[in-house]
C-alpha positions as CSV (number, residue, x, y, z in Angstrom):
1,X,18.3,31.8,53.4
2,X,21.6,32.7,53.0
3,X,24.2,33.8,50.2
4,X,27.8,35.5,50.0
5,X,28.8,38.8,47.7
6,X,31.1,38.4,45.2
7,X,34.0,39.3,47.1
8,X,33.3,36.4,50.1
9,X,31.1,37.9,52.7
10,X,28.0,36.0,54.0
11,X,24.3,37.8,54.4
12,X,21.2,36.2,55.6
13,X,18.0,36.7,54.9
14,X,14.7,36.5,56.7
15,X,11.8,36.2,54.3
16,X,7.9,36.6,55.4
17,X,5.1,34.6,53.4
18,X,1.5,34.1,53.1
19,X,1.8,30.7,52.0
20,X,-1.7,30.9,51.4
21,X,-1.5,33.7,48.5
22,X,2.2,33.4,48.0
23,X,2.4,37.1,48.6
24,X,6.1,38.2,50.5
25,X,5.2,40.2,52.7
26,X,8.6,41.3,54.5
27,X,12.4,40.4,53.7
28,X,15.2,41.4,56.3
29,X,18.8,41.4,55.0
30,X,21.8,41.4,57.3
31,X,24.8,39.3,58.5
32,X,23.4,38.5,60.9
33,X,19.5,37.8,61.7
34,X,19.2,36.7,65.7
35,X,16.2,36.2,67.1
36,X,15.5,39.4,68.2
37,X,15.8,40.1,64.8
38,X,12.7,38.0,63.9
39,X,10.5,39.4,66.8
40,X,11.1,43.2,65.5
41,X,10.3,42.0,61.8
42,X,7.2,40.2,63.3
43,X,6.0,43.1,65.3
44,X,6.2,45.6,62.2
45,X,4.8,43.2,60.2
46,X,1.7,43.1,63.1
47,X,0.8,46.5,62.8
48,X,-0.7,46.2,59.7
49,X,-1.7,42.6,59.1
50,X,-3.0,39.9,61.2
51,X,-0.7,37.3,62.8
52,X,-1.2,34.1,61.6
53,X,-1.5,31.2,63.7
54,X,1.5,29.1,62.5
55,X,4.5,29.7,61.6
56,X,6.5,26.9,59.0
57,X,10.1,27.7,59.4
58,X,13.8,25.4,59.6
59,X,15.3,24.8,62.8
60,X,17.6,28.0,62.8
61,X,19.0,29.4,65.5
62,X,16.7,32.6,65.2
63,X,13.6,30.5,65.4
64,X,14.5,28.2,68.3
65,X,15.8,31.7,70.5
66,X,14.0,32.3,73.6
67,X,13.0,35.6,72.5
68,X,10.9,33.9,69.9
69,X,9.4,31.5,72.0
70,X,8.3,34.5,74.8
71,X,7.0,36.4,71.6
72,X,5.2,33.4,70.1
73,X,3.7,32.4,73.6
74,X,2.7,36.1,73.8
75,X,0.5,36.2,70.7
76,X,-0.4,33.0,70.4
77,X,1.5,31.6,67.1
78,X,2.3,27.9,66.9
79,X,6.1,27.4,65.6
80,X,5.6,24.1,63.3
81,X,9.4,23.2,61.7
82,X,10.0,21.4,58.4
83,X,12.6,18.3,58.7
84,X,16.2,19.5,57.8
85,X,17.0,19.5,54.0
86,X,13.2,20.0,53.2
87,X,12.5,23.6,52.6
88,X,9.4,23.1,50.7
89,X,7.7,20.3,53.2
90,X,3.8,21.4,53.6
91,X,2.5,21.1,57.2
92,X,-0.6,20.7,57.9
């Protein structure tokens, strides 16, 4: 997701689900959110939870980065993307 400040300037945001319980479980702020970005969040997020085996995400930058895709390959999460414009598409 993103938004601006009042005063013009642009932050992103990464935020972590459970789609399951609708619990968040981590949100990164920032300007910018590469996909190095994404693997640190994952990996914290790792130590205490269990990795699902999906991930439902847009086809941003940060989640089409090769860093991603070695991480993803690594532990064994399938990236499944929504269709652009459709942020609440379910996949199965």
């Amino acid at each position: 997701m993103s938004d601006s400040l009042y005063f013009g300037k642009r932050f992103r945001t990464l935020n972590i689900m459970d789609e399951g319980v609708r619990e968040i479980l981590h949100i990164e702020i920032d300007t910018s959110l590469p996909g190095a970005r994404v693997v640190e969040a994952l990996e914290r997020l790792k130590t205490w939870r269990e990795l699902p085996d999906a991930i439902r995400s847009d086809n941003g930058p940060e989640f089409i980065s090769r860093v991603l895709a070695d991480w993803r390959e690594e532990n064994g999460v399938e990236l499944r993307h929504i269709e652009p414009g459709e942020p609440n598409q379910k996949l199965t």
